[in-house]
N, C-alpha and C positions, 0 to 999 in steps of 0.2 A: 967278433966283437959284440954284433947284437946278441943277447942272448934271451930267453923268455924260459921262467921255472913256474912250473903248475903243480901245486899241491891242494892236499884237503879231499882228495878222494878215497871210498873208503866204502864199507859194503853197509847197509842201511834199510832197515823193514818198509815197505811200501807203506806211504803215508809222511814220515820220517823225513826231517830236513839234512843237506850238508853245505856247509859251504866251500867252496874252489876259490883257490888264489891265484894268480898271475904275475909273479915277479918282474919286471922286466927292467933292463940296463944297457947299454949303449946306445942308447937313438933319442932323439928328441921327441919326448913320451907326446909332449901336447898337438905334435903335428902330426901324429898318428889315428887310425882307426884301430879300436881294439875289440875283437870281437872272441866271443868263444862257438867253437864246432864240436859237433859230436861224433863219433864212429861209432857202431852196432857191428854186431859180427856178420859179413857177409854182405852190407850194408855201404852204399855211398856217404862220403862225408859230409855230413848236411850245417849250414848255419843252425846258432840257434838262438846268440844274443850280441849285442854291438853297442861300444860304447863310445861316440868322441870325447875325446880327452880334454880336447879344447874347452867346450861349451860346457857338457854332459848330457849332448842329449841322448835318447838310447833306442833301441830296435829289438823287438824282442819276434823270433817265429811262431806261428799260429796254437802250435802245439806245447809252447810251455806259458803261451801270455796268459799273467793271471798267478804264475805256481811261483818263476825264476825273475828275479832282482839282479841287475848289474850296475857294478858304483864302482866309483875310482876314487885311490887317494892320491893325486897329484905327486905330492911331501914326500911318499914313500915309492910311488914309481909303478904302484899295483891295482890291479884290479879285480873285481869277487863278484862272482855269481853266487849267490844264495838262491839255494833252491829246497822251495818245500812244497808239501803234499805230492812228494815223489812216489811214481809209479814205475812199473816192473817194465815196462816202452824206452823208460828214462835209459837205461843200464847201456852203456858206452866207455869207450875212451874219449876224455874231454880234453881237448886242446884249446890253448891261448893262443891267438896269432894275432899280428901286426899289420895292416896297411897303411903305404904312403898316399894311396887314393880317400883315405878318410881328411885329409888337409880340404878336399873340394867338396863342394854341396852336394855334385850329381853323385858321389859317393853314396848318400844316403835317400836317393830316390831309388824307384824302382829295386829291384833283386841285386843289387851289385852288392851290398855289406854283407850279405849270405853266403856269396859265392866262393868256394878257396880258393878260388884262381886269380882272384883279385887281392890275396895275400902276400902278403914279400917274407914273412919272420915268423917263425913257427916253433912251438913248445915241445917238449918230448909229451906229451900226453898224462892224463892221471885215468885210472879207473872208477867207473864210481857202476857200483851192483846194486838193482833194488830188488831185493825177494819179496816173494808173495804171502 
């Protein structure tokens, strides 16, 4: 019933913006955490931005603060990382997932909205390539 659709991926020259969407339907959007992770080939799946629904406040990893934007639109049920002055590091499969642990504040202390293991609801993935 939940389900999560991730588009907007797409292959892109280093420097060059894309932006990722996040569909999401069955769950109660605003008492959720939503976060996007990335996979690299060969590579653990790392956070890399988080957004409460609720508020909007957001969490971005060390490595894209500064490039990548996460924003939600409530109305529509989605959320969008834009991402620019991408680099060839970027080049992943990007997934949208869901936690229930984002309803609580300690959600967004420490490493926990990073972690995939604190995710319940997960996307089939988009690709996004940056060449050099």
């Amino acid at each position: 019933e939940v389900q999560l659709v991730e588009s907007g991926g797409g292959l892109v020259q280093a420097g060059g913006s894309l932006r990722l969407s996040c569909a999401a339907s069955g769950f109660t959007f605003d008492d959720y955490a939503i976060g996007w992770f990335r996979q690299a080939p060969g590579k653990e799946r790392e956070g890399v931005s988080c957004i409460s629904s609720s508020d909007g406040s957001t969490y971005y990893a060390d490595s894209v603060k500064g490039r990548f934007t996460i924003s939600s639109d409530n109305a529509k049920n989605t959320v969008y990382l834009q991402m620019n002055s991408l680099k060839p590091e970027d080049t992943a499969v990007y997934y949208c997932a869901a936690a229930k642990g984002g309803a609580f504040s300690w959600f967004y202390s420490g490493s926990y909205w990073g972690d995939p293991y604190e995710y319940d609801y997960w996307g089939q993935g988009t690709q996004v390539t940056v060449s050099s």
